[in-house]
C-alpha positions in Angstrom: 0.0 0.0 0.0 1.5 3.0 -1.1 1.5 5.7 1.9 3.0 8.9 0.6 5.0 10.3 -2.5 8.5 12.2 -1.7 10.3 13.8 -4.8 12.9 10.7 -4.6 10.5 8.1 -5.1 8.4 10.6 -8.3 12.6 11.2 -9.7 13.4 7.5 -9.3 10.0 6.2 -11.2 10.5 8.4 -13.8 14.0 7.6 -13.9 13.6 3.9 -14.2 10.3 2.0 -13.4 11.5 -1.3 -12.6 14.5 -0.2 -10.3 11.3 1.7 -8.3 9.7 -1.5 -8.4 13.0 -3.6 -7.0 13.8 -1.0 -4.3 9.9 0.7 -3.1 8.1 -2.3 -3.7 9.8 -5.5 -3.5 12.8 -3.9 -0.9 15.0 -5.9 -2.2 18.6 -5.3 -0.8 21.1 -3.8 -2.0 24.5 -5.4 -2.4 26.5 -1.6 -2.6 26.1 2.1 -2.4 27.5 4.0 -5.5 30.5 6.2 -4.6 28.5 9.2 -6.3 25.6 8.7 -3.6 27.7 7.8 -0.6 29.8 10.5 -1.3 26.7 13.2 -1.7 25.4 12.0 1.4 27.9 12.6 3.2 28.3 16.2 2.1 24.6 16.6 3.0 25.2 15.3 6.6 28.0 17.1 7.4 26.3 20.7 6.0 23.3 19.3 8.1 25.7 19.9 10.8 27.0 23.0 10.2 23.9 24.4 9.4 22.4 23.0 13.5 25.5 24.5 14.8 25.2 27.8 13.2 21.4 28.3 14.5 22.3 27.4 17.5 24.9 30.1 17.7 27.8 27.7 17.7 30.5 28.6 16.5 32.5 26.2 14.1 35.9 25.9 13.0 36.7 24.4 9.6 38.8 22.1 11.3 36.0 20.7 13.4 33.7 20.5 10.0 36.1 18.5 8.6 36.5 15.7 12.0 32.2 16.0 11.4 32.9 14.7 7.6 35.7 12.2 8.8 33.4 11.0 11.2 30.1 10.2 8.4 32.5 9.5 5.7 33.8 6.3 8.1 30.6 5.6 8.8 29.4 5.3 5.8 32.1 2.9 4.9 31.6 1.2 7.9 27.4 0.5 7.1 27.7 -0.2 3.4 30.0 -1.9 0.9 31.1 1.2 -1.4 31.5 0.7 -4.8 33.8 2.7 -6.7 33.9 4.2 -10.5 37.0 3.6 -12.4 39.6 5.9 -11.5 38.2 6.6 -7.8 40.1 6.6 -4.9 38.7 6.7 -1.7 41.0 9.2 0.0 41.2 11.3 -3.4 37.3 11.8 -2.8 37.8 12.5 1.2 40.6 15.2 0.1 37.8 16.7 -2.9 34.4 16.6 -0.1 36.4 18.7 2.1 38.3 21.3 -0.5 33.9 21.6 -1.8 33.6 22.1 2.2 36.1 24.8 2.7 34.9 26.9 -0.6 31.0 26.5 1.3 32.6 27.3 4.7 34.7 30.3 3.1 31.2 31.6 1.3 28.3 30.2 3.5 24.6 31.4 3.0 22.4 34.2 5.1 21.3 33.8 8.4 19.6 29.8 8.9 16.1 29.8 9.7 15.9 26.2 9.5 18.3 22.8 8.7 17.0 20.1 7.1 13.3 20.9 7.5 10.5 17.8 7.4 7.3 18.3 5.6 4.1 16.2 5.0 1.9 18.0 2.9 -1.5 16.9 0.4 -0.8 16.9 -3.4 -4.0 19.4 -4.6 -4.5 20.6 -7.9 -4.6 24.3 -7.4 -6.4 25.3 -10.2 -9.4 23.6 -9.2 -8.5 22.7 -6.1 -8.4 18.6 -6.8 -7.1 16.7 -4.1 -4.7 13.5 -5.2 -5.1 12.0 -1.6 -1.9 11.5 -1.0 0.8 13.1 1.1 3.5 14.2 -0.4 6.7 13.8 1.9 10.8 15.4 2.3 13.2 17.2 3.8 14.3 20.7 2.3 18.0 21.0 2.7 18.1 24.5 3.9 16.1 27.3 4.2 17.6 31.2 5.0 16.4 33.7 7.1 14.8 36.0 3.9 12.4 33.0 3.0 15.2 31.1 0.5 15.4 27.5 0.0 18.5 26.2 -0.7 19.2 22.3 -2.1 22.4 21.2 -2.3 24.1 18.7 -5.0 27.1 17.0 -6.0 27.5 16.3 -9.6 30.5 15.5 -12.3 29.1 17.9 -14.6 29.0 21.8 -14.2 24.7 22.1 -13.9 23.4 24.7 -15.5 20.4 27.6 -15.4 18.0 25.1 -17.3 18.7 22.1 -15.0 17.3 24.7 -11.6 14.6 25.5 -13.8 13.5 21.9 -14.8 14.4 20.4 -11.1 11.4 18.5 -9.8 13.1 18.7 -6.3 12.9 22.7 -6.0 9.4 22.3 -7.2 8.5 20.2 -4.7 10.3 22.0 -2.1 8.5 24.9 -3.3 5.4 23.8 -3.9 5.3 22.2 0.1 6.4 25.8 1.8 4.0 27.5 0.0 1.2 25.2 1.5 3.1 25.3 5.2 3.3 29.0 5.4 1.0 30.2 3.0 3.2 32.3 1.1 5.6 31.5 -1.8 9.3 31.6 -1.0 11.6 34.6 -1.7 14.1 32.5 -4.4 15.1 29.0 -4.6 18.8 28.1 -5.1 20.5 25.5 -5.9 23.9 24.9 -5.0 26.5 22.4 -7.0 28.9 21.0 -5.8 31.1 20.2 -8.9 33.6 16.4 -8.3 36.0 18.5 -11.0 39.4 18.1 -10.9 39.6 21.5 -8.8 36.4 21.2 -7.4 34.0 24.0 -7.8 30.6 25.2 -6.2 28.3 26.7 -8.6 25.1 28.5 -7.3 22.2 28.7 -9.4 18.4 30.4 -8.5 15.2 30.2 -9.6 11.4 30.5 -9.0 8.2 28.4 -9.3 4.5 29.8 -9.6 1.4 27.9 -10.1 1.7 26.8 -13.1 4.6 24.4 -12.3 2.6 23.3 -9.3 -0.3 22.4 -11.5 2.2 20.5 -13.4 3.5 18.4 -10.4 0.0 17.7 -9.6 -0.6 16.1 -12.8 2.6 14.6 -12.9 2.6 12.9 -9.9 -1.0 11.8 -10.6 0.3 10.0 -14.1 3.4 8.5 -11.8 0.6 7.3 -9.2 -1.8 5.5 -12.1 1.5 3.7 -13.2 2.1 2.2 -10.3 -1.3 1.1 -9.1 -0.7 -0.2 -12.6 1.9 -1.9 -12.2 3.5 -0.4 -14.6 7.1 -1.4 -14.4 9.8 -1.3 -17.1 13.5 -1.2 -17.2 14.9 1.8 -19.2 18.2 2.2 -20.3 20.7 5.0 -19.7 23.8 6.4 -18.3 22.1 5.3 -15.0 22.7 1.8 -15.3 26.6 1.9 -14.9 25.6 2.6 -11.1 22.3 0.3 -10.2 22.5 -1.4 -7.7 20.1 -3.9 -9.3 21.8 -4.8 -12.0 21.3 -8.6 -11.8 17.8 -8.6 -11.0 17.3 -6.4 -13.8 18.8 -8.8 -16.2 17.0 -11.6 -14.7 13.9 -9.5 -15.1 10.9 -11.6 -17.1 8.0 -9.3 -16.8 7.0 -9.9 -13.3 
């Protein structure tokens, strides 16, 4: 029975039906974590961190951000068998999470009103006002003291203007402060995190409006008919260097 939506499980359908199916449906385990995800996890719980600290009018050192990333980078290695792209090193990837750190630390955002903020909200239509009945669920990253929500990302490409605009994340993270507080946010920003060889952090803003909520809506209610459907497929891409479900996927027989 399917309880709530969250923007990971909308990305991931779309993304690839069957691997939804394999890890929402039949939670089937995973035999590794992809260096790319255990690596941008990391960076999210250690900014978590900082970002705690700060509105609690700690102050932090960079040196004791970089013990907090020691700490969940060993952890994560610790939980989960790590599976690494060609070329990766494991300490060349501890050196490059905390060079990205020091550039955030060295040009960190406005005043935090909150870190890592929880949200449960209904999926309505609001042009007419159509309720999906069903919550839609998440964290936002961060949000600043003007009314700014901030997500953060790690990628290996430089992202661009067009890829804050088309971000289904920042429209859902929109779309659930407006109907917390009642009012849109000031901005929405993005913030990449770039694995380059010298590592870069590329900020990028953007807005939504109603029309890009009406478009969730109906998205999510097209994502939600496919799998009471059972709609499941497997679809091909760059993704599939990194699935953790390889072998069931080439094992896969319809059902």
């Amino acid at each position: 029975m399917l309880g709530y939506l969250s923007s990971s499980q909308l990305n991931l359908y779309l993304q690839c039906s069957l691997k939804y199916k394999f890890q929402y449906i039949d939670h089937l385990l995973k035999p590794f974590v992809p260096s790319g995800l255990a690596f941008g996890s990391v960076i999210h719980s250690t900014l978590s961190w900082f970002h705690k600290e700060r509105m609690n009018g700690n102050g932090v050192t960079l040196e004791r951000l970089y013990r907090i990333f020691d700490a969940d980078w060993y952890s994560q290695r610790v939980d989960t068998k790590i599976r690494y792209k060609n070329g990766e090193e494991e300490m060349k990837l501890a050196v490059m999470a905390k060079e990205m750190l020091g550039l955030y630390f060295q040009n960190p955002v406005k005043e935090v009103k909150g870190a890592e903020v929880p949200f449960t909200v209904p999926l309505i239509n609001p042009a007419n006002g159509q309720d999906l009945h069903i919550d839609l669920d998440g964290i936002i990253d961060l949000v600043e003291q003007d009314e700014t929500i901030v997500e953060f990302k790690t990628s290996n490409q430089t992202m661009n203007k067009e890829d804050a605009q088309e971000s289904l994340q920042l429209t859902i993270y929109s779309y659930a402060y407006e109907m917390l507080y009642r009012k849109p946010p000031k901005l929405l920003k993005l913030i990449d995190f770039v694995k380059t060889k010298k590592p870069k952090m590329v900020p990028l803003e953007t807005k939504r409006g109603k029309a890009d909520y009406e478009r969730l809506f109906h998205l999510a209610s097209q994502v939600l008919r496919g799998i009471k459907g059972q709609v499941f497929f497997p679809r091909s891409s760059f993704w599939c260097s990194d699935c953790e479900y390889e072998r069931q996927c080439r094992e896969w027989r319809g059902v």
